[in-house]
N, C-alpha and C positions, 0 to 999 in steps of 0.2 A: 464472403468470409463470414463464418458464424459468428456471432457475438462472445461465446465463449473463448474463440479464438484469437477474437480482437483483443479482449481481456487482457490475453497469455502473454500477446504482442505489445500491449501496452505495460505490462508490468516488465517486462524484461526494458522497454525501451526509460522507464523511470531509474531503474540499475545502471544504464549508461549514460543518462545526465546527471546521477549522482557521481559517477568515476570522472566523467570530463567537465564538468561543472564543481565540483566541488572538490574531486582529487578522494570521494569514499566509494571505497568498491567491496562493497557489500557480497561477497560470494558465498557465502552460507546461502543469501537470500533466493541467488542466482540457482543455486543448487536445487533447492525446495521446487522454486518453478519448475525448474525441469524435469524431477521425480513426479511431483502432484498436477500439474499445469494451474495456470493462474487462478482457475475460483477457487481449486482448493487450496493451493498455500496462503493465495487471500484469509480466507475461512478461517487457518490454520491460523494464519499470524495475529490476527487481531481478538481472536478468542486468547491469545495470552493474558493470562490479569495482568495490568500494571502496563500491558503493551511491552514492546520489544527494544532491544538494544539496536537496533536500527532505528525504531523510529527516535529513542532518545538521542541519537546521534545528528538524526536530521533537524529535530529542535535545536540542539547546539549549534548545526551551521546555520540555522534561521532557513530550510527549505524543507519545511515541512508538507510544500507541496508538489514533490516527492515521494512523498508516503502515500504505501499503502492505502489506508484509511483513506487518504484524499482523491483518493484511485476511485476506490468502490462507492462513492459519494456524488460522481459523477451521472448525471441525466440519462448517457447512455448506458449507462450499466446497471440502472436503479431493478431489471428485473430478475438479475444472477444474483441479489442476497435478498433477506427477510429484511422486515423493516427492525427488527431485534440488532442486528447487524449492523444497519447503517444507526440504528441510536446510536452504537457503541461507537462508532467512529468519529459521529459529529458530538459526541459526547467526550472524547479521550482528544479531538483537536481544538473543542472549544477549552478544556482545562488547557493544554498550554498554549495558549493565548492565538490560536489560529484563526482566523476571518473564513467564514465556510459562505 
């Protein structure tokens, strides 16, 4: 399986520990993957300024590692984004109070 593809499959499987772990089911999110596949709605999502209404939902349940961001921050995926990218992510988890 290609790494991009691991990505896709990892980012959909984060969408269903957030619905059976926490009861939020994020279908917008779900959507995006499916149209873009995972690097790019990755790409897509965290290029929002201010970040998104999901991830501010995952801070409210305290599983922020969950998000996104904490997706693409990962070891195995360090070569699907710029390092511009991963600043922003370990940049927008250290502001709310995330342990990266």
């Amino acid at each position: 399986m290609s790494i991009e593809k691991q990505f896709t499959k990892d980012m959909i499987e984060i969408y269903h520990r957030a619905d059976k772990e926490c009861g939020y089911r994020a279908t917008r999110f779900l959507q995006v993957v499916g149209e873009k596949g995972g690097v790019a709605a990755a790409k897509s999502l965290i290029s929002k300024s201010g970040g998104t209404d999901g991830f501010a939902k995952l801070w409210e349940l305290r599983r922020l590692d969950l998000s996104v961001e904490a997706l693409v921050l990962r070891e195995e995926y360090s070569e699907l984004f710029t390092q511009q990218e991963k600043d922003l992510c370990k940049s927008r988890l250290k502001d709310y109070g995330y342990n990266i």
